[in-house]
N, C-alpha and C positions, 0 to 999 in steps of 0.2 A: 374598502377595508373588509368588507362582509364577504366580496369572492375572495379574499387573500387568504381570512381564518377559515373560509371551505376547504381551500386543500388541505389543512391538516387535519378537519374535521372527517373529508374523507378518506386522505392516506395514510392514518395514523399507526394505523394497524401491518399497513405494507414497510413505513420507516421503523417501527421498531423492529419488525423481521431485517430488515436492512442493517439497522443497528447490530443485531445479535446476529447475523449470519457475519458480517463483518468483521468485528470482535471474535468470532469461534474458528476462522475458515481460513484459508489455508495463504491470506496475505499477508497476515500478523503473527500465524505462532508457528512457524519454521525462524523464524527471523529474530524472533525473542528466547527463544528457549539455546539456540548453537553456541551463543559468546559463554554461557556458564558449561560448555560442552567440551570447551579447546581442551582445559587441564585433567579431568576425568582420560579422556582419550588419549591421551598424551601420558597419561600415568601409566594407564595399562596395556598399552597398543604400541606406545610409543611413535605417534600420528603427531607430526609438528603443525604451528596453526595454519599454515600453507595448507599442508594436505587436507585439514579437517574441513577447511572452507569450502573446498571445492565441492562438497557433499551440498550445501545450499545453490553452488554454481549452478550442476546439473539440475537441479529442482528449479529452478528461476529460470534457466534457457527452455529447460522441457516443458515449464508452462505459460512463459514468453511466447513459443512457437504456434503452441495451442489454441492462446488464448484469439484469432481472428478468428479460427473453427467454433471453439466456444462459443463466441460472441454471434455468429452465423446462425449453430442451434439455436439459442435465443429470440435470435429474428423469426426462423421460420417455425420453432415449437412452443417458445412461450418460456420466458423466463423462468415459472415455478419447475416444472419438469426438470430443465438442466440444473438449478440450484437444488433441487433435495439427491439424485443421483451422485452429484459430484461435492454433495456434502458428504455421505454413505459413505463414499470411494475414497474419500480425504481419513477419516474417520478409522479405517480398515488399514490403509498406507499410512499414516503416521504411525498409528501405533505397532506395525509392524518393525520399526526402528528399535524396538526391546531387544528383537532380534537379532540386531547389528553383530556380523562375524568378526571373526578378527583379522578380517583382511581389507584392502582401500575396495576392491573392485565389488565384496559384496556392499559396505557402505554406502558406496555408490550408488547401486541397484535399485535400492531402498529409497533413495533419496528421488530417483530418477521414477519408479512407480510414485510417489506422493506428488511430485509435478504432473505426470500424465493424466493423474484423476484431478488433481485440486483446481485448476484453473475457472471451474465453473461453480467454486466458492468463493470466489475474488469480487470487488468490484467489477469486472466485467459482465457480472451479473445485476450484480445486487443494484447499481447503478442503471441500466436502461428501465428495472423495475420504477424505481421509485422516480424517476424522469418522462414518463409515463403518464404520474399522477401528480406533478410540480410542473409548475411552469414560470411565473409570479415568483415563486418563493423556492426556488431551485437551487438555488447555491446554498440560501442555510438548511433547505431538507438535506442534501448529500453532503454539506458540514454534518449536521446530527449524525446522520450517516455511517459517515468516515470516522467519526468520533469513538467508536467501535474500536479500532485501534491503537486509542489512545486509551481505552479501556483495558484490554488487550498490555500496554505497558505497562499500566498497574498490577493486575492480576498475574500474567504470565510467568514474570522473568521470580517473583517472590512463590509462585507456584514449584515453579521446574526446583528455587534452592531448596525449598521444604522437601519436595519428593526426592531429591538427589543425594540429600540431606539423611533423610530417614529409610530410605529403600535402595539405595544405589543409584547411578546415572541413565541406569535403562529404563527404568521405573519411569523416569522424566515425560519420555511418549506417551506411554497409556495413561497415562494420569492426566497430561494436560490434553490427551485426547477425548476424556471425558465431557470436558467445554462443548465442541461440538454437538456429541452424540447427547448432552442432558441440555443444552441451552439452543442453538442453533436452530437445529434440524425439527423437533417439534415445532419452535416458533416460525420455521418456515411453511411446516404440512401446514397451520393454521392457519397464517395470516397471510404467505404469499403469492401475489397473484397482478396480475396485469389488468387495470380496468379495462370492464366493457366498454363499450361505444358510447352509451350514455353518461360513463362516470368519469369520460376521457376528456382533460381540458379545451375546447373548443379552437385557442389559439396552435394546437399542436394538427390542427387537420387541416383538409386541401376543401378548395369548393367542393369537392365532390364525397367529401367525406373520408378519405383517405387520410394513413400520416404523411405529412410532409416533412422533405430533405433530399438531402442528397444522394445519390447512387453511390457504393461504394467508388465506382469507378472514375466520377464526378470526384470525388473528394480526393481521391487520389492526384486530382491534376490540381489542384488547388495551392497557392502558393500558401496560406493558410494550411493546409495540413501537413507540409514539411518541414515550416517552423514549429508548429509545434512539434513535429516525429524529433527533430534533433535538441529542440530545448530539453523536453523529457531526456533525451539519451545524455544529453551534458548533464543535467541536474541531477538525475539518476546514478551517473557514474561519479559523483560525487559523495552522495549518499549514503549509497546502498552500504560500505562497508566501514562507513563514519559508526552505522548505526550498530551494526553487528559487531564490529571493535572497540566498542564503549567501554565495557568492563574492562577491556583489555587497556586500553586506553587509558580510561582512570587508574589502572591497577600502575601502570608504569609513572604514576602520578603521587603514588606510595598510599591509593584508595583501599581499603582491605572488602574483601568478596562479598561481604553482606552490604558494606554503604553501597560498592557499584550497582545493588540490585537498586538501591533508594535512588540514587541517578539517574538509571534506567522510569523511574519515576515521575520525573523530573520532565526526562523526555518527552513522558505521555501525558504532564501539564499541558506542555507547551503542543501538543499535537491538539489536543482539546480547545485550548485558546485560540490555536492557528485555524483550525478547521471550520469552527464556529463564528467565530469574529471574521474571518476571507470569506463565507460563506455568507453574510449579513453583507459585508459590502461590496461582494459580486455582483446581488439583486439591486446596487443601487447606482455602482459608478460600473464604467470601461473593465474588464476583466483584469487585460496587461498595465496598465497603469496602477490597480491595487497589487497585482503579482512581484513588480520591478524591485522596490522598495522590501516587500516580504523576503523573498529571494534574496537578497545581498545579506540579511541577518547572521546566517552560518557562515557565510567569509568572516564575521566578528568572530563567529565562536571558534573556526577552525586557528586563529588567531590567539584566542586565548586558551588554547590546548596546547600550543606549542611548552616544550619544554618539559620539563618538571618537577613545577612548582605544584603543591598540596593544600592549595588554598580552595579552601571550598565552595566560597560564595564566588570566586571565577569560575569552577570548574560547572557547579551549578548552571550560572549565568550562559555558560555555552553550551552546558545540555538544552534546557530551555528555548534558547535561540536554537539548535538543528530542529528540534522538535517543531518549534512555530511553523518553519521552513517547510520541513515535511508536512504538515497537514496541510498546509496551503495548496503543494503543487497537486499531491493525492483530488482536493476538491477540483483543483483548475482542470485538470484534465479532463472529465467527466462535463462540466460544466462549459468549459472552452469549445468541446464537440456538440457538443449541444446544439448550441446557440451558433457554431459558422457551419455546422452540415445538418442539422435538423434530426428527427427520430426517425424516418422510413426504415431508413438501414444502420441504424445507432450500435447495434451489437456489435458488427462488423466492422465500423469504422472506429471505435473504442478499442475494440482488441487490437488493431493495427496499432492506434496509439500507445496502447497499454503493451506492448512488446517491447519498444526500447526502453521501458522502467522497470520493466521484469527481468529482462536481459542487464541492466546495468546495475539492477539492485542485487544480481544472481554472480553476478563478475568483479562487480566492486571488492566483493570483499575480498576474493583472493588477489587482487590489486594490494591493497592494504596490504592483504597480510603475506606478500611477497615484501613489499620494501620493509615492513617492521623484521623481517629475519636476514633481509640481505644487511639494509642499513641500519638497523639497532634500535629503531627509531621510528615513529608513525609522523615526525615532523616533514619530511618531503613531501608524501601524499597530501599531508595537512593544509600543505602552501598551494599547491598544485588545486587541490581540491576548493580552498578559497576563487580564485582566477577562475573554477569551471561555476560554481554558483554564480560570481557576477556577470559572466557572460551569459548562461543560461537564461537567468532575468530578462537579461537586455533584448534576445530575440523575440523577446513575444512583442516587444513596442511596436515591432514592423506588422503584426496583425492587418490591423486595420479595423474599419470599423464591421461592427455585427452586420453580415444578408440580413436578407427581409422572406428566406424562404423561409425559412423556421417559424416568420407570422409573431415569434414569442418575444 
């Protein structure tokens, strides 16, 4: 019990950076602030939600792509370095979005520079840091973590009403770009950093001192890393445009625009419960056998979305369950790589993973928000989207059990 309260003892300082870079950085508030963006833009542009989506598109494929590069610097320069640069750069590109022209291609552009910088404010950082300093108590450190996002549900989407509210819709960037540049990025120059040799958990080295794991190349042939590469892409493209069409979503549920921000609330319960509670019972049972069971939740809720009806306590109940969902799989990944390829080359093989959930989380939505204007209706994706959560679940059972190179 005494080396267990050591790691927090001594990573404490590296997880709340983790926390608050996580929360500030650029994998929670493109994603939160777009849904209250459709009808501004669409007033004065006259950009239907199709069009408007694709704007998150290109920022999720542009730092999808990125993100094994990213995760590479990491490896070879050290987590702190790439996270306060590519906090800066998120920081600078989001809120250049003020600036949004009145045409699709500069919107784009805009969207397309906050991907190219943001990537190295993502989990794909913040996670090899604080994995580093857990080993024991790994899943609820990057629960806590993760939990940042669910913060992040709170704050953001009641942020962007108020600035849009009282300044206009452009106002919305700079304003919640602020988070970053007053919250993040200081708590990163201070606290973030990779232990030395000595403050490094013993179970994460080789006899010879080294980290151990896999080579990315090594993991690349691993039937282990291709189930999870397409469980993320299933579970992902299920997601990614659930979450971004929420407002939207309840709105066609007869919600009015301030309760949807409360929803969006709701959300970020259920990502806080999910993330923390998966993250307590990762350290203690089989990964995919707690994931199976979490994972089929949002087939309930895409289920009681359908239609609409204007009942609260449903509409709630299935926020809550995506949300669970969500913070789950966010831990599993991070945790999942861990533990079957080891740290050596953890940046590198994280970003690989972390590609089909930026890419799906970045396409989803214009998935969505293609059938709600062909079909009238977010019900088709809704049913389709239930079948990809419960398949998505079910690949990770063929895992198998934890290597022994990881030692952890």
């Amino acid at each position: 019990m005494q080396e267990q309260r050591s790691e927090f003892r001594l990573g404490w300082k590296v997880l709340l950076a983790g926390f608050l870079g996580t929360m500030c950085g650029a994998s929670p508030l493109p994603f939160n602030v777009l849904g209250f963006l459709f009808k501004p833009l669409e007033s004065e542009f006259g950009w239907n939600v199709q069009q408007v989506s694709i704007g998150i598109t290109i920022f999720g494929i542009t730092a999808s792509l990125l993100a094994p590069i990213f995760g590479w610097l990491a490896d070879r320069h050290g987590v702190r370095k790439v996270a306060i640069w590519s906090l800066a750069g998120f920081i600078l590109a989001f809120s250049s979005l003020y600036l949004t022209p009145p045409t699709l291609a500069g919107f784009y552009f805009l969207w397309f520079l906050v991907g190219l910088v943001g990537i190295g404010s993502t989990p794909v950082t913040w996670s090899r840091g604080l994995s580093l300093w857990f080993v024991r108590q790994r899943g609820l450190a990057l629960g806590i973590m993760l939990v940042g996002t669910s913060a992040a549900a709170f704050i953001v989407p009641r942020l962007a009403v108020w600035s849009g509210d009282t300044f206009g819709w452009r106002a919305i960037f700079p304003v919640v770009a602020l988070l970053p540049l007053l919250v993040a990025l200081p708590a990163t120059i201070a606290f973030f950093r990779e232990p030395r040799g000595d403050e490094r958990p013993a179970e994460l080295n080789t006899a010879t001192g080294q980290l151990a794991g896999m080579t990315f190349g090594e993991a690349m042939r691993t039937r282990q890393f291709w189930l999870l590469w397409f469980s993320i892409f299933i579970i992902a493209s299920a997601y990614g445009g659930a979450h971004i069409h929420m407002p939207n979503i309840v709105a066609d549920h007869g919600i009015d625009r301030s309760a949807a921000a409360g929803i969006m609330g709701i959300v970020g319960i259920g990502l806080l419960v999910g993330r923390v509670g998966v993250g307590f019972l990762l350290d203690r049972f089989w990964g995919p056998v707690v994931a199976f069971p979490v994972l089929c939740l949002p087939a309930i809720a895409c289920y009681l979305l359908l239609g609409t009806s204007s009942d609260m306590t449903m509409i709630s109940m299935a926020a809550f369950f995506l949300g669970f969902a969500a913070g789950a799989e966010s831990d599993l990944i991070a945790f999942l790589a861990a533990r079957y390829f080891g740290m050596a080359h953890f940046g590198r093989i994280y970003g690989m993973l972390y590609m089909p959930f930026g890419l799906m989380s970045a396409i989803s939505p214009v998935i969505y928000g293609t059938v709600r204007v062909n079909a009238g209706s977010y019900d088709p994706i809704l049913i389709a989207a239930a079948a990809m959560f419960i398949a998505g679940g079910a690949l990770l059972l063929g895992l198998g059990r934890y290597p022994n190179q990881n030692k952890g």
